[in-house]
C-alpha positions in Angstrom: -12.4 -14.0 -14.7 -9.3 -13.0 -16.2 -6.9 -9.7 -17.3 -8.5 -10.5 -21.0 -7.1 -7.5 -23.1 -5.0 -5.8 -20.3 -1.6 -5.1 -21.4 1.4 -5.9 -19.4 4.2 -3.1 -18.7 7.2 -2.3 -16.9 8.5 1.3 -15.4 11.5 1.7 -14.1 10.6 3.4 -11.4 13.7 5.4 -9.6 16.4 2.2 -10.0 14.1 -0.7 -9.7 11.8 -2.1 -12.2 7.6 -2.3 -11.2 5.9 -4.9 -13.7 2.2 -4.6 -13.7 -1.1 -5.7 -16.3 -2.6 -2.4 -17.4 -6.1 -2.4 -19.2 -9.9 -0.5 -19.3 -11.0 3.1 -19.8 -12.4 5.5 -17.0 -10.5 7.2 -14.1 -7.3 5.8 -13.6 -7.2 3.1 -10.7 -4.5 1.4 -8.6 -4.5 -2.1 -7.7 -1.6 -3.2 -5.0 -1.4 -6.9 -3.8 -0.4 -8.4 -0.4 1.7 -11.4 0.7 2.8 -14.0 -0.3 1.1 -12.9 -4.0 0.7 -10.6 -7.2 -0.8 -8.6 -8.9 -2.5 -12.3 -9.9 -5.4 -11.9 -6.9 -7.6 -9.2 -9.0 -8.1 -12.1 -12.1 -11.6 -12.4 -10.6 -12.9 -8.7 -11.0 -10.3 -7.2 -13.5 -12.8 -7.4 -16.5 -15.6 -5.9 -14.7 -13.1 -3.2 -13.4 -11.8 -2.4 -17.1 -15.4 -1.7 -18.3 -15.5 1.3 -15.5 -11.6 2.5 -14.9 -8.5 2.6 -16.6 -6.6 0.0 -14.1 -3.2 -0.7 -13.0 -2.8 -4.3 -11.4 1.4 -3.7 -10.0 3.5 -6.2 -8.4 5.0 -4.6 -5.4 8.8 -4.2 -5.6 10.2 -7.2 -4.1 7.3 -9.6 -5.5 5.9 -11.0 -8.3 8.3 -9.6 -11.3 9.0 -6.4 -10.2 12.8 -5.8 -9.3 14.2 -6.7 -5.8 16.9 -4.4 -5.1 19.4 -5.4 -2.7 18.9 -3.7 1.1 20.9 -2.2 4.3 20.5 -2.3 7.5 17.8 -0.1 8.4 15.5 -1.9 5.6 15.0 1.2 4.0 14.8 -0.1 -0.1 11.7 -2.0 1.4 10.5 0.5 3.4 6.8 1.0 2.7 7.8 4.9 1.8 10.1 3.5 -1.0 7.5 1.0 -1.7 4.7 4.0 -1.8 7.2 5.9 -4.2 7.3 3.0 -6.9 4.0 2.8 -7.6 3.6 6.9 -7.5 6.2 6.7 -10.3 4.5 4.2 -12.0 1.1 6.3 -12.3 3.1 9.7 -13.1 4.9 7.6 -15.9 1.2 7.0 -17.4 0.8 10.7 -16.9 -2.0 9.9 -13.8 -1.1 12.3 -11.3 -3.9 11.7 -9.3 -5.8 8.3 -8.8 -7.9 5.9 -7.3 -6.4 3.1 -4.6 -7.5 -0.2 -4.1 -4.7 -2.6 -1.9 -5.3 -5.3 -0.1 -2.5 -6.9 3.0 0.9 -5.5 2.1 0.0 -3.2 -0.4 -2.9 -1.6 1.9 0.0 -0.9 3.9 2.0 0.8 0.8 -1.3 2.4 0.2 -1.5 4.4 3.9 2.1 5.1 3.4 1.0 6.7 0.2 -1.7 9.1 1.4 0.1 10.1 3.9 3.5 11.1 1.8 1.8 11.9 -1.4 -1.9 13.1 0.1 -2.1 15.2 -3.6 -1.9 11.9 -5.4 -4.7 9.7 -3.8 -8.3 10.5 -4.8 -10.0 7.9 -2.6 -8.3 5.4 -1.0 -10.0 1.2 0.1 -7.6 -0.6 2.3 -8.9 -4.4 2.7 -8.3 -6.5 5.8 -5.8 -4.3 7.7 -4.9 -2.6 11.1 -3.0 0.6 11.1 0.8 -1.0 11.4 1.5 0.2 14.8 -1.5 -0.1 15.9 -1.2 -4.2 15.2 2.0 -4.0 16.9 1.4 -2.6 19.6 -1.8 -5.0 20.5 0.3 -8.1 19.8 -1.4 -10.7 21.8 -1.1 -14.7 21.8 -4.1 -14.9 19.6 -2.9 -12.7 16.8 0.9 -13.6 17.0 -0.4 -17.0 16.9 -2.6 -16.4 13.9 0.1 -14.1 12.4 3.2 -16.4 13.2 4.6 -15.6 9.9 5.1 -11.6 11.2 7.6 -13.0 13.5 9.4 -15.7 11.8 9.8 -13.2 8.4 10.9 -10.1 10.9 13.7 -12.3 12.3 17.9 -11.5 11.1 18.7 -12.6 7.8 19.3 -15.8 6.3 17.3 -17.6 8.8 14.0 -17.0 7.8 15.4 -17.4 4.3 16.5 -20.6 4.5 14.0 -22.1 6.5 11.4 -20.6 3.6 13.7 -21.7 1.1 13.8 -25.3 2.1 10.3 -25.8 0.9 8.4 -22.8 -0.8 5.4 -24.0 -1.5 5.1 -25.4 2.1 5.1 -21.8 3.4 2.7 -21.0 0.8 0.0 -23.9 1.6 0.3 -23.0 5.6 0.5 -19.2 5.4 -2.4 -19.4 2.8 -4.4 -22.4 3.1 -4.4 -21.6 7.1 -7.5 -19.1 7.0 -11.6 -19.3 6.8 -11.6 -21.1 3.0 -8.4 -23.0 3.4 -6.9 -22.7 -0.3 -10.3 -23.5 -1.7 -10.6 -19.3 -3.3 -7.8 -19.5 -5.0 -7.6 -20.7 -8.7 -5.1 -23.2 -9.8 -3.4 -20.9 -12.3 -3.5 -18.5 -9.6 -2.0 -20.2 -6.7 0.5 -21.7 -9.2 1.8 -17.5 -9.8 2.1 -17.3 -6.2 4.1 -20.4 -6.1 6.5 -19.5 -9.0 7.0 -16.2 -7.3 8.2 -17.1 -4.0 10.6 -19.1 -5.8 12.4 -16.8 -8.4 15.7 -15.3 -7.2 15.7 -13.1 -4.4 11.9 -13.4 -3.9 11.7 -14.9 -0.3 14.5 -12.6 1.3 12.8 -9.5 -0.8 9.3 -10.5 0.7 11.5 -10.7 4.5 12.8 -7.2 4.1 9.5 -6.4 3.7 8.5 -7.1 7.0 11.6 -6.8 8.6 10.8 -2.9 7.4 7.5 -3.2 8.9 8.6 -3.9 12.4 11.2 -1.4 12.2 12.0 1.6 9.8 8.3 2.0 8.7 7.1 1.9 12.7 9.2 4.9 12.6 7.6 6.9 10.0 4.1 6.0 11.6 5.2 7.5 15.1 6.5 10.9 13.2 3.2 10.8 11.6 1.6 10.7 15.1 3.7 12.8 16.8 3.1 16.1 14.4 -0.7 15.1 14.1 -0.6 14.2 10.7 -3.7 11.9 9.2 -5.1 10.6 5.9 -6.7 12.9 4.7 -8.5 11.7 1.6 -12.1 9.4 2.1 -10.7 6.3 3.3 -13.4 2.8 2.7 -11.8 -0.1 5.0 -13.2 -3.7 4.0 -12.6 -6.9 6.1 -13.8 -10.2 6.5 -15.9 -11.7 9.5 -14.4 -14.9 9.6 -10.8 -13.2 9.7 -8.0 -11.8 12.1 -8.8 -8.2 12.1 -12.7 -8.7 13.0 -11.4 -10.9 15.7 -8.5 -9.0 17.5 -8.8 -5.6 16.6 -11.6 -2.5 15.9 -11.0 -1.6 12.6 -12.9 1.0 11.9 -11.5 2.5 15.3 -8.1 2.4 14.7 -8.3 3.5 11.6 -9.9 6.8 13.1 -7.1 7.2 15.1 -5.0 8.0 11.7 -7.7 9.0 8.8 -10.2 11.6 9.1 -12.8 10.5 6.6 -13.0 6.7 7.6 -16.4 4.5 6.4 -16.1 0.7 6.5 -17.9 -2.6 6.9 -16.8 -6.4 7.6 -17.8 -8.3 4.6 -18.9 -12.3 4.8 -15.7 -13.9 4.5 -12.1 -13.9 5.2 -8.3 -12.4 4.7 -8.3 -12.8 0.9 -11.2 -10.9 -0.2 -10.6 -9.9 -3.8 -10.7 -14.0 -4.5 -13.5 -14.8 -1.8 -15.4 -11.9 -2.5 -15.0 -10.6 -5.9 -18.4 -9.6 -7.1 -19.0 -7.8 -3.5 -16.0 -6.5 -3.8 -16.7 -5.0 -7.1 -19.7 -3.6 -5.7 -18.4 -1.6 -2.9 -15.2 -0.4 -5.1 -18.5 1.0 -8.1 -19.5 2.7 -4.9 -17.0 3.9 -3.3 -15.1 5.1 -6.3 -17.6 6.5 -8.2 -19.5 8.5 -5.7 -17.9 11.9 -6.6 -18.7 11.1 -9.7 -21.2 13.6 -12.3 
């Protein structure tokens, strides 16, 4: 239940630095992490992962230790297109040009972005516990804004959000986190203690806030122009959730993601948002399947 003889890198990838574990043998495989976290949440399957693919775990620009460039006023460094680009970069620097795609929260969103601006690039693509963007926008209701307060506080002109984070860190943390099915009980203390470090290097809590602040505006954008000319995902797409989490409970997901992909399977799974630590050895077991199916 560790990275045990994965390798850590860094790429410089266009201008701003993506820091990742690398490690295993097999077809290459990309890991991208959500909110507030790093590449830390795969400790539980990475092992079991290395023995089958040759896998990159990445901190997403703006967490973890990868770089968090400075923004403008459309949001566009953290756009989930630039986002997308990084970790392109990352797998073309490794000399993978096409690959496998496993993300989970923020980074399943970096990942649709992905196959939809670099469709050559994504073999088979498993987005855990998301909505389609717009389509979680657009059904805002009391029960999910409620649920997902921290969409609307981190979306909200800077320095507020900032320094009402920044007051107390770990307090965002412990609520955001510890506020779903298993409370904090999934994740392990060397684990939650990354996550906590994180948030509080420089520039971490107003990078992770550009991030959204993207996602309810530049990125909303892109997804209409996808829309509007027709476009979908057009590798096979395997969406994952948990039962006990927001997405069974306000939204179809295997419907909306219909709406957008054209080769969509899925399933809810017995547990909540943070899967690859609830769930690791089901996890592993749909990713073998999943990823492997093409395989001779």
């Amino acid at each position: 239940m560790s990275f045990g003889d994965y390798e850590p890198f860094r790429v410089d990838a266009g201008g701003v630095e993506i820091v990742g574990m690398k490690g295993g043998d097999g077809p290459p495989l990309l890991l991208m992490h959500g909110h507030p976290q790093t590449h830390e949440i795969w400790h539980k399957c990475a092992g079991d992962l290395a023995r089958h693919f040759t896998v990159f775990a990445t901190d997403l620009r703006g967490y973890g230790a990868s770089g968090k460039p400075k923004s403008d006023a459309r949001h566009t460094p953290y756009s989930k297109r630039a986002m997308a680009a990084d970790q392109v970069a990352v797998m073309r620097h490794f000399g993978f040009e096409r690959f496998l795609v496993c993300a989970h929260d923020r980074g399943a969103r970096v990942a649709h972005r992905m196959a939809m601006d670099f469709p050559d690039a994504v073999d088979r693509l498993m987005l855990l516990d998301i909505a389609p963007t717009l389509a979680m926008y657009e059904a805002t209701d009391r029960a999910f804004a409620t649920a997902y307060f921290h969409w609307f506080l981190l979306i909200q002109p800077s320095p507020l959000p900032e320094l009402l984070i920044g007051g107390n860190p770990n307090a965002y943390i412990d609520r955001v986190m510890g506020n779903r099915h298993a409370g904090l009980a999934p994740f392990a203390p060397h684990a939650l203690q990354a996550y906590r470090d994180a948030l509080a290097s420089p520039g971490a809590i107003f990078a992770m806030c550009e991030d959204y602040r993207a996602s309810a505006s530049i990125d909303l954008d892109h997804d209409r122009a996808d829309l509007e000319r027709g476009l979908k995902v057009a590798c096979p797409l395997r969406v994952l959730w948990g039962q006990e989490g927001v997405i069974e409970q306000c939204f179809d997901a295997l419907d909306e993601w219909r709406r957008v992909a054209r080769d969509v399977s899925g399933r809810a799974l017995p547990c909540g948002h943070y899967i690859p630590e609830e769930k690791p050895d089901m996890l592993l077991a749909e990713m073998l399947a999943f990823f492997e199916a093409d395989a001779p």
